[in-house]
C-alpha positions as CSV (number, residue, x, y, z in Angstrom):
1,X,14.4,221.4,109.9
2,X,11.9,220.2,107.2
3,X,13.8,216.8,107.2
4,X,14.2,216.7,110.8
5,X,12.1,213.1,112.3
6,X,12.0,214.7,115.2
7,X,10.6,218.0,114.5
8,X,6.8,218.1,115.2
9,X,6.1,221.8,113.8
10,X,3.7,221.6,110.5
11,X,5.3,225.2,109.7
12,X,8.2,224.1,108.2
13,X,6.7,221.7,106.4
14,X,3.9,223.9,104.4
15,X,6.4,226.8,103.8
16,X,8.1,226.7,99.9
17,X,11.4,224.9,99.5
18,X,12.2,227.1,96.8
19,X,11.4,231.1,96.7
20,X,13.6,232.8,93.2
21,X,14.7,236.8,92.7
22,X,11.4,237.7,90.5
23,X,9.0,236.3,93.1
24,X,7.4,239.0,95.2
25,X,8.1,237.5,98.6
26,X,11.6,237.1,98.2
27,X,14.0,238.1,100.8
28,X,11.3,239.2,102.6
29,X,9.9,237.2,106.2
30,X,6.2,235.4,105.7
31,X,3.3,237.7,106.5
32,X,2.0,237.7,109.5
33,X,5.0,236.4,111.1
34,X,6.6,237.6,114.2
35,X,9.6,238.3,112.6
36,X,7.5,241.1,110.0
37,X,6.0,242.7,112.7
38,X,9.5,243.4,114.3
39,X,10.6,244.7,110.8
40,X,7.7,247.0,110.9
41,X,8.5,248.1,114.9
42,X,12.0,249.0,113.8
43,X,10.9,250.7,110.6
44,X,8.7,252.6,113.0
45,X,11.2,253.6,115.4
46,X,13.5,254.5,113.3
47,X,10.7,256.8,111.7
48,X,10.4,258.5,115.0
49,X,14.3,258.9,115.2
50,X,14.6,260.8,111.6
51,X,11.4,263.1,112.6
52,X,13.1,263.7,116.1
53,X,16.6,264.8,114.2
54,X,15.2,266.9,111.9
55,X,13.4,268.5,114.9
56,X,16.7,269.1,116.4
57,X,18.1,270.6,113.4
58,X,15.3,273.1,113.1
59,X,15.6,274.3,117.0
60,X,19.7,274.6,117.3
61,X,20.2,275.4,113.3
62,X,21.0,279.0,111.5
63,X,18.8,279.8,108.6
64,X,21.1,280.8,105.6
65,X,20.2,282.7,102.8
66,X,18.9,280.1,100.4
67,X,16.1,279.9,103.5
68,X,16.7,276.3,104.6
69,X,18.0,275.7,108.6
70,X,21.5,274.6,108.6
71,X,23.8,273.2,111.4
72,X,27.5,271.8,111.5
73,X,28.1,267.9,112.2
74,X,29.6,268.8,115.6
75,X,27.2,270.9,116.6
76,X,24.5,268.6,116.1
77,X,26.6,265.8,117.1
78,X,27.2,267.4,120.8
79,X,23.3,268.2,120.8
80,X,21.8,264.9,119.4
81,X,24.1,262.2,120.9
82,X,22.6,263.2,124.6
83,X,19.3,261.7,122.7
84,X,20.4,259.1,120.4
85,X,24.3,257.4,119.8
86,X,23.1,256.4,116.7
87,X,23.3,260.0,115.0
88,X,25.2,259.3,112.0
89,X,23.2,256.4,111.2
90,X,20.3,258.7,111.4
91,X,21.9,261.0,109.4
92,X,22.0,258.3,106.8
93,X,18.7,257.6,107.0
94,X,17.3,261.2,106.8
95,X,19.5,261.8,103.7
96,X,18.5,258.6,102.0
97,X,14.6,260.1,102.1
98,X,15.2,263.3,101.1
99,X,15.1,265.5,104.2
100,X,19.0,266.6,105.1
101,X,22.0,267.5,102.6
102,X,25.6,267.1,103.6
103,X,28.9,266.3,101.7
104,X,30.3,263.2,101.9
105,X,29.7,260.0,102.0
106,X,30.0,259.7,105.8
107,X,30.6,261.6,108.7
108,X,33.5,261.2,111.4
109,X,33.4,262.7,114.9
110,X,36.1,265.2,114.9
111,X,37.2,265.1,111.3
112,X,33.9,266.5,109.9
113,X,33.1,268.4,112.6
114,X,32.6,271.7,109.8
115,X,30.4,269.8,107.4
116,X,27.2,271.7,107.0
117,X,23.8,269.6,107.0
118,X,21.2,271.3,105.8
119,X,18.0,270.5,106.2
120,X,15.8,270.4,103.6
């Protein structure tokens, strides 16, 4: 589009041809754009997803005697996918920042129906 004779919009032209790995703003979308501010709405979102999970996991889980609340993958999966079909991807996420424990490095409807999550 920069190139383009036909192109009247003076934002393409004023943004940096080239942006290199040790540059702060690389890989990441221009501030102030509309494109950050859904990156920040979806970061949100899926903020409130983790918080809800974990919420889950302290209302259906068992506490064992280490003291943390613990629930099997297919119990929560029954419980949680009502809310959200994305429950393995919050999983993920909630591990990732330190808040749930589980084996593996994924979990499968069915198959890991007896892996223990415990939340932390």
């Amino acid at each position: 589009q920069r190139k383009n004779p036909f192109s009247n919009d003076d934002r393409l032209a004023s943004k940096p041809v080239h942006i290199h790995r040790g540059d702060p703003t690389y890989g990441r979308p221009p501030e102030g754009s509309k494109t950050e501010r859904r990156g920040k709405d979806a970061h949100s979102h899926v903020g409130k997803e983790v918080e809800e999970l974990c919420l889950m996991i302290r209302n259906t889980g068992r506490r064992g005697e280490d003291g943390h609340l613990s629930v099997t993958f297919g119990q929560l999966f029954e419980t949680y996918v009502t809310i959200s079909n994305k429950v393995v991807g919050i999983l993920l996420r909630a591990r990732k920042h330190g808040l749930v424990h589980f084996e593996g490095e994924m979990l499968w409807q069915g198959k890991d129906d007896d892996v223990v999550i415990t939340l932390l």
